[in-house]
Each structure stands twice: as C-alpha cells, then as structure tokens.
N, C-alpha and C positions, 0 to 999 in steps of 0.2 A: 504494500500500500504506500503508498508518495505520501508525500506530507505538503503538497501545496493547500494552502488556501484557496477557496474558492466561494464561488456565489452559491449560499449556501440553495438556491431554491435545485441544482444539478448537482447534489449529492443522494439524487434518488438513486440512481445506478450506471454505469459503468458507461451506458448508452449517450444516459445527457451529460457524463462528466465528458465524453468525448467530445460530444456537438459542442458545450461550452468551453472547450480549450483550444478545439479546432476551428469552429465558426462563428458562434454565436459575438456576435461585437464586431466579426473583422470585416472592413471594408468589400462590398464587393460592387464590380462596376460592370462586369459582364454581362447582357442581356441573357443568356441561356439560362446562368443561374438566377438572373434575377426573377425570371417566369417561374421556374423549379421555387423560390420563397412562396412567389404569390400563389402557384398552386396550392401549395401546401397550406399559406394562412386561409387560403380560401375554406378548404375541407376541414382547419384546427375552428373555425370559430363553434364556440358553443362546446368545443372539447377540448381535453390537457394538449398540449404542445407533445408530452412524451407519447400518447396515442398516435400521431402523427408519426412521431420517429422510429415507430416502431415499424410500421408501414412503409416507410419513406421506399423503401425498393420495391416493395410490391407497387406503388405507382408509380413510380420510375417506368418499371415495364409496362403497366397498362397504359401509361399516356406517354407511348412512345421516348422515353427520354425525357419528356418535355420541352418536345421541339414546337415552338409554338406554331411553327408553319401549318405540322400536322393535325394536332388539336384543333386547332381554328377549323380544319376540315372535317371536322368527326359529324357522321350523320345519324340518324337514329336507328340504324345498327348498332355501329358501335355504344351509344348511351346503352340500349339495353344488355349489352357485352357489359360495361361495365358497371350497370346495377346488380349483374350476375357473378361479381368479381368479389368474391370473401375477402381476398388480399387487402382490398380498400375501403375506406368508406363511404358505404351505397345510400348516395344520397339523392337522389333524383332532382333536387333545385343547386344544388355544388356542383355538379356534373356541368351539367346545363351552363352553369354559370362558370366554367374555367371553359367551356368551349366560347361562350361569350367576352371573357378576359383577354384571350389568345385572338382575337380579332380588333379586340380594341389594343393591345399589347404591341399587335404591326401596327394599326392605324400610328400609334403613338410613338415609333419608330419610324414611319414614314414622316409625319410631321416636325420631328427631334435630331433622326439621326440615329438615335439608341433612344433607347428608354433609360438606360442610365445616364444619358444627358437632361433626360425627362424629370426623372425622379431624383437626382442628385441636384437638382436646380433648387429645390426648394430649402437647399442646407448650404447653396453658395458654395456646391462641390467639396466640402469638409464636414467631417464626421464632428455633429456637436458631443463633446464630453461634459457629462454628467456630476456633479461632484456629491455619490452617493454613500451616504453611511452602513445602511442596511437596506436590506430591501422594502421594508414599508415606505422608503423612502420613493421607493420607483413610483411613475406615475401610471395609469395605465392609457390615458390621452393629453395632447397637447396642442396649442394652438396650430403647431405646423399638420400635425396630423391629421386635428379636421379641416385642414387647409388644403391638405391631400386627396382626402376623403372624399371634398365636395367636390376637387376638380376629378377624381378619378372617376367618380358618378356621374359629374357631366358628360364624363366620354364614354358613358355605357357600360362600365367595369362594375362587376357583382362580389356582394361580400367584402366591402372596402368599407366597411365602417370605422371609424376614428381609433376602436382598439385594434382592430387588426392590422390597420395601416400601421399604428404606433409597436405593434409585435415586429411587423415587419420591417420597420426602420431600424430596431434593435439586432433583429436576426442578419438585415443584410451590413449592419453595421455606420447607417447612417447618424447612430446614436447610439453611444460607449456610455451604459447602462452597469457596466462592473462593477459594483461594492469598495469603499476605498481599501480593505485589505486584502480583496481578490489579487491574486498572482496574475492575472490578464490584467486588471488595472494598470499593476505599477512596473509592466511590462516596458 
C-alpha cells in the first residue's frame, strides 16, 4: 500500500485511486477524449461516478470508441442494441441523448475548430485552481458552469446541467479540485 495522500472521496478502491492519480484534474484538450468525458457524464448523472468507471470499457466498445463521427450516426438499431447491452447503462433518454451530443459535439467543432477551443474558452484556456481544504469545501456548481450549461443547451446538447458540466470541468481538468494535502495538489 503507498502512503500518498489523496482526495479522500477515491479511497473507495483501487479503481478511482487510479482515475484520480491518472486523470481526474489533469488537463485534457483532445477532442476524442473530451467526447469519451461527456459521454460518460452524460450516463453518471443521477448515479456515483464509480458506476460509471466500472463500465467505462464496456462503453468504450459499444459506442465504438467514442468516435463521435460514429455515434452521431447511430440509428434505431443500434439504440435498441444498446438498450440490450448489460455492459452499460440502458437508459433509453442517455442513449438518445449522447447520439444527440455527438452531433452537436461536430457542429461545435465545425464552428471552433475543436471543441477544446470551444470548451476551454470559457477558462481563458487555463485550468482554474481551486484553493480546497476538504472536500465539503468543493462546490458542486458555479457561475462558469451554468454559463456552460446554458450555452451547451442552446446548441442542442442533452444532460449538460450545471452539475454535470461542473463534474466535467473537474474530470477533464478545466478545474484543479484536489484537497490542499492531496499529493496531485502539491504536484
């Protein structure tokens, strides 16, 4: 067992101490993974984040990678394929709504350039750092988040409410969330 510190809320097991040493905080500015977040917060709303990670391969495969070209093309075959899919979570309005994501996801790559010129605009391209003691301290929405929220709504994106946006400004590392004695903090 390591003796780093960490954020205590990914000392459940072995799964989220990894996502939080490997990803959870660090920058990412790649469009493929940044779809791969949104999928994911899309299916975590209303459930733990570690449900999700458990999963996280099992949709990997069923939505192709998370190529969004693909997605964006899924017709109601595929939906009922993957309401039939154990691996994932069979949600029929999540489904729906990352095939609706993945079209607005290029829209907003055609109009940007990336989506991560899209999404990292509203932090002025730098990761706000947080200055947290414990985690009660975290918030779970903020002004930029519903600032996100609303324009990602206006462009037809589902399941982008203020907390999930604010998870996933965390997860892609638009906001350094780490506890001040977390070992990612004082990295």
């Amino acid at each position: 067992m390591d003796s780093k510190i960490r954020c205590a809320w990914c000392e459940k097991d072995d799964l989220y101490r990894d996502y939080h040493d490997n990803e959870w905080g660090n920058p990412v500015y790649d469009d493929a993974t940044l779809f791969e977040f949104l999928v994911l917060e899309t299916f975590q709303a209303g459930l733990s984040w570690h449900t999700i990670l458990r999963k996280r391969e099992n949709f990997r495969s069923a939505f192709d990678q998370f190529e969004c070209q693909k997605v964006a093309q899924y017709d109601e075959d595929k939906v009922q394929q993957l309401l039939l899919d154990a691996g994932i979570i069979r949600n029929r309005l999540k489904i729906r709504g990352s095939i609706s994501n993945a079209i607005a996801f290029m829209k907003v790559q055609e109009e940007f350039g990336s989506f991560s010129k899209y999404i990292w605009g509203f932090v002025n391209h730098k990761p706000i750092v947080n200055n947290l003691k414990s985690l009660r301290d975290i918030q779970a929405t903020t002004s930029i988040s519903d600032s996100i929220s609303k324009d990602l709504k206006k462009r037809g994106f589902k399941f982008v409410g203020s907390t999930v946006v604010y998870a996933h400004m965390q997860a892609i590392g638009m906001v350094n969330d780490h506890v001040a004695d977390c070992w990612k903090r004082k990295k």
